[in-house]
PAZAPA-4460 file (N, C-alpha, C; in steps of 0.05 Angstrom, whole numbers, plus 32768, in hexadecimal, padded with zeros to 4 digits):
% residues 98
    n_x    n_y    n_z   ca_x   ca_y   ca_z    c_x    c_y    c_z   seq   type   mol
   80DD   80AB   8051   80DB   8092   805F   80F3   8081   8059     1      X     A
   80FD   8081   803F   8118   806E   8036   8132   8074   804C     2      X     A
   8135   808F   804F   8142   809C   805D   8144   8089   807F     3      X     A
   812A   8092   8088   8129   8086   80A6   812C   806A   80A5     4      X     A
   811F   805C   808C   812A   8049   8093   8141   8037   8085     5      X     A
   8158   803E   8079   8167   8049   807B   8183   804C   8091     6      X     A
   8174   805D   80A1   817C   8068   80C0   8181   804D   80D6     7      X     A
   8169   8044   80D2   815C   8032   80E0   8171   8017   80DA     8      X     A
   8171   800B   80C3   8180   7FF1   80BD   819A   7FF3   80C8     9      X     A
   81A3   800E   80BA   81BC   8010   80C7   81C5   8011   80E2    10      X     A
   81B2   8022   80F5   81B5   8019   8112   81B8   7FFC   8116    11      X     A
   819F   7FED   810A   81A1   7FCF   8118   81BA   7FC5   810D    12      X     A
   81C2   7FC3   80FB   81D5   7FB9   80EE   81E9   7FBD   8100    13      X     A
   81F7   7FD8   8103   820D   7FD9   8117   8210   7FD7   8135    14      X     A
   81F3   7FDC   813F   81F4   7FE4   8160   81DF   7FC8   8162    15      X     A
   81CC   7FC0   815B   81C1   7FAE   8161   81A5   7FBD   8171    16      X     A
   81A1   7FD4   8171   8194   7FE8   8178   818D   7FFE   816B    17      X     A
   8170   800D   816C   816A   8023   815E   8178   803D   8165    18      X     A
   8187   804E   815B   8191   805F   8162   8172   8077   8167    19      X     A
   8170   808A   817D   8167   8098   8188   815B   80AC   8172    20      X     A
   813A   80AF   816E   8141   80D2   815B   8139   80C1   8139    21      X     A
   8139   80A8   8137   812E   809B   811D   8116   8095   811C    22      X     A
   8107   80A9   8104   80E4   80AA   810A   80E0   809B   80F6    23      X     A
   80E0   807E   80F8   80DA   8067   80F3   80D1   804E   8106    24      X     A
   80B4   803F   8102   80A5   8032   8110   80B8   8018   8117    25      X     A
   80C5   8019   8134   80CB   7FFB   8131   80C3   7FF6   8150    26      X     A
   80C5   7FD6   8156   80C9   7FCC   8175   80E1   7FC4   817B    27      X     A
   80F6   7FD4   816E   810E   7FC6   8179   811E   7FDE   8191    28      X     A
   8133   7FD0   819B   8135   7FDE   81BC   8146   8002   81AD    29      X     A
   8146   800C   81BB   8155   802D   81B4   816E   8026   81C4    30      X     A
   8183   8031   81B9   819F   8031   81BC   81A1   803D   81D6    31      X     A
   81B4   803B   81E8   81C2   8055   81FD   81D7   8063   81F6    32      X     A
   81DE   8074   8203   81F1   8085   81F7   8210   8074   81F5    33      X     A
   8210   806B   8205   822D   8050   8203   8229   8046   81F0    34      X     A
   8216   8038   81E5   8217   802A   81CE   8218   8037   81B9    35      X     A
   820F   804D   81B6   8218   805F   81A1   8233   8068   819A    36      X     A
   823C   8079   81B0   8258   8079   81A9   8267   805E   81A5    37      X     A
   8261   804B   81AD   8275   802D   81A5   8267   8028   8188    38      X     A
   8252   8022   8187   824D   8017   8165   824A   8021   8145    39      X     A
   8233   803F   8152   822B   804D   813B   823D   805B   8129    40      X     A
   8249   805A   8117   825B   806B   810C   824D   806A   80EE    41      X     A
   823E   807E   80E9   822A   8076   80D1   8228   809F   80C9    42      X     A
   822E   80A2   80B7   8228   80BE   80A4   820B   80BC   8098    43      X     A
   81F7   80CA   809B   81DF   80C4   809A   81D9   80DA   8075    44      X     A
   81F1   80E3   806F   81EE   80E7   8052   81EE   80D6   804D    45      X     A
   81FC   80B8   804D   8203   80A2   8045   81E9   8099   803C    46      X     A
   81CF   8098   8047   81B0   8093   804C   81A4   80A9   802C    47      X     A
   81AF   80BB   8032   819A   80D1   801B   81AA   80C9   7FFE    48      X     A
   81C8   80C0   7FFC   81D1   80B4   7FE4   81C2   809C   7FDC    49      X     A
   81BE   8086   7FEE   81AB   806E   7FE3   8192   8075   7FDF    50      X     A
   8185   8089   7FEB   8168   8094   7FEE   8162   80AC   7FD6    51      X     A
   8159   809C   7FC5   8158   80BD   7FAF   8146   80CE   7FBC    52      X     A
   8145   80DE   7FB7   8135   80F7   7FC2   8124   8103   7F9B    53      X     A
   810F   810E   7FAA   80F9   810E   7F91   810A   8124   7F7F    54      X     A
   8110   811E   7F67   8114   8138   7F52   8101   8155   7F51    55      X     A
   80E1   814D   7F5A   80D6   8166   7F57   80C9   815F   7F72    56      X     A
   80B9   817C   7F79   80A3   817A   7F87   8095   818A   7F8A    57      X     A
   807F   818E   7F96   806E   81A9   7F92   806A   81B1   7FAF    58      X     A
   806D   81CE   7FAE   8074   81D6   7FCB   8056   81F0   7FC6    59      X     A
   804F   81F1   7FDD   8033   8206   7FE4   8028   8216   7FEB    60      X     A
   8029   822D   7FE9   8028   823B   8005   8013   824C   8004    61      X     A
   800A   824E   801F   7FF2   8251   8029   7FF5   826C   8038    62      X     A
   7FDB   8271   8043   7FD9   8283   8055   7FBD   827D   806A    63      X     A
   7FBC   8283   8083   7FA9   827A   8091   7F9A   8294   809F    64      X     A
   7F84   8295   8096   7F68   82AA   809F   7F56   82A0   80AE    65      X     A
   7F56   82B1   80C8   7F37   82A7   80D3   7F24   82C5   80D0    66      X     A
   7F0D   82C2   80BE   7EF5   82D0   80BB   7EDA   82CB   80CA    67      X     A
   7EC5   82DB   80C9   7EAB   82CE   80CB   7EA4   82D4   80B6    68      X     A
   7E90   82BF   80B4   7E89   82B4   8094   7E6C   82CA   808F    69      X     A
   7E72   82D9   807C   7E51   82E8   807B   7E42   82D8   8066    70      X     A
   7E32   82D6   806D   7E20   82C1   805C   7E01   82CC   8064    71      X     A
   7DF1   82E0   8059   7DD3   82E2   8064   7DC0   82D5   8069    72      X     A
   7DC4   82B9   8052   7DB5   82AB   8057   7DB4   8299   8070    73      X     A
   7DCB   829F   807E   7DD8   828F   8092   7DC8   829A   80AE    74      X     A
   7DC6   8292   80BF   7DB1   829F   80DD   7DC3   8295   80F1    75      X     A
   7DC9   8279   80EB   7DE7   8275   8101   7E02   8263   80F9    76      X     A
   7E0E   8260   8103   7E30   824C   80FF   7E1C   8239   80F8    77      X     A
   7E0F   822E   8105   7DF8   8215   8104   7DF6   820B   80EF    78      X     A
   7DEE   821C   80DF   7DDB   821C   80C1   7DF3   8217   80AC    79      X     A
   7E0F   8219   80BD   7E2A   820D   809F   7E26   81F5   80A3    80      X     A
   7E1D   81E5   80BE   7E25   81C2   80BF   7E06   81B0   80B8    81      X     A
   7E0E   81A0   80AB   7DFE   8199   80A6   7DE7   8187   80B7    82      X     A
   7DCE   8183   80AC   7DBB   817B   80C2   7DBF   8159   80C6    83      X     A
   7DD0   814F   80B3   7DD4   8127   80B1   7DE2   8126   80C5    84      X     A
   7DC6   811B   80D7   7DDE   810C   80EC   7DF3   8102   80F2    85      X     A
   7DFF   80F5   80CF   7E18   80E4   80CF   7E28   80FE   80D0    86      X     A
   7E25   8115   80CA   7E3A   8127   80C9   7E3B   8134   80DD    87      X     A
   7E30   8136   80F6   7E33   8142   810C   7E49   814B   8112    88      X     A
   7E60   8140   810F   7E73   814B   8125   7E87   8163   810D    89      X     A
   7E7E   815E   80ED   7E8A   8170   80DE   7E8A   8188   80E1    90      X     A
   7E9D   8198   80D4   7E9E   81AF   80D5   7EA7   81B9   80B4    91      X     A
   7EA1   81D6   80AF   7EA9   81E5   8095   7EB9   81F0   8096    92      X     A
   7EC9   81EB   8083   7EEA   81FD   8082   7EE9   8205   805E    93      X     A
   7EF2   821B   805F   7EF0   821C   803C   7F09   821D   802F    94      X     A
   7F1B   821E   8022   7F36   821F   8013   7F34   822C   7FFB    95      X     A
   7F3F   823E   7FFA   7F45   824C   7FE2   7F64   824C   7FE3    96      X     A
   7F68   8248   7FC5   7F90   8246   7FC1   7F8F   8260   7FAF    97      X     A
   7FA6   8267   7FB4   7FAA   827A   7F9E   7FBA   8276   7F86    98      X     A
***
């Protein structure tokens, strides 16, 4: 997020406009291509030097299976959701990590 916005200040700052492609929430107007080449002159490493970036992180990886679930006690899909009305529209998904 520091990054985009970031991105973002610096557009207004020089063009007076959001440059195109910055996934950051604003209502301000988007640049044209003329105004880009006349104002923007901005190195967007410039952004990741003021922006620390995390020292660690934890990365995950997965894998995705579709089974049918044997379950005997089970008679239909039905019998995974539960009968509370408030939960109607739920559904069962299970996760195992390895």
């Amino acid at each position: 997020m520091c990054v985009a916005e970031c991105a973002y200040n610096k557009s207004i700052e020089q063009c007076n406009c959001v440059v195109p492609g910055i996934i950051y929430h604003h209502n301000d107007r988007i640049c044209n291509s003329d105004e880009l080449d006349e104002c923007f002159h901005f190195n967007l490493s410039e952004c990741y030097k003021i922006c620390q970036q995390p020292c660690e992180f934890t990365d995950f990886e997965y894998d995705v299976q579709e089974r049918k679930l044997e379950v005997k006690t089970m008679n239909s899909v039905e019998d995974l959701y539960s009968k509370d009305p408030a939960l109607k529209n739920k559904a069962v998904m299970l996760v195992f990590l390895k």
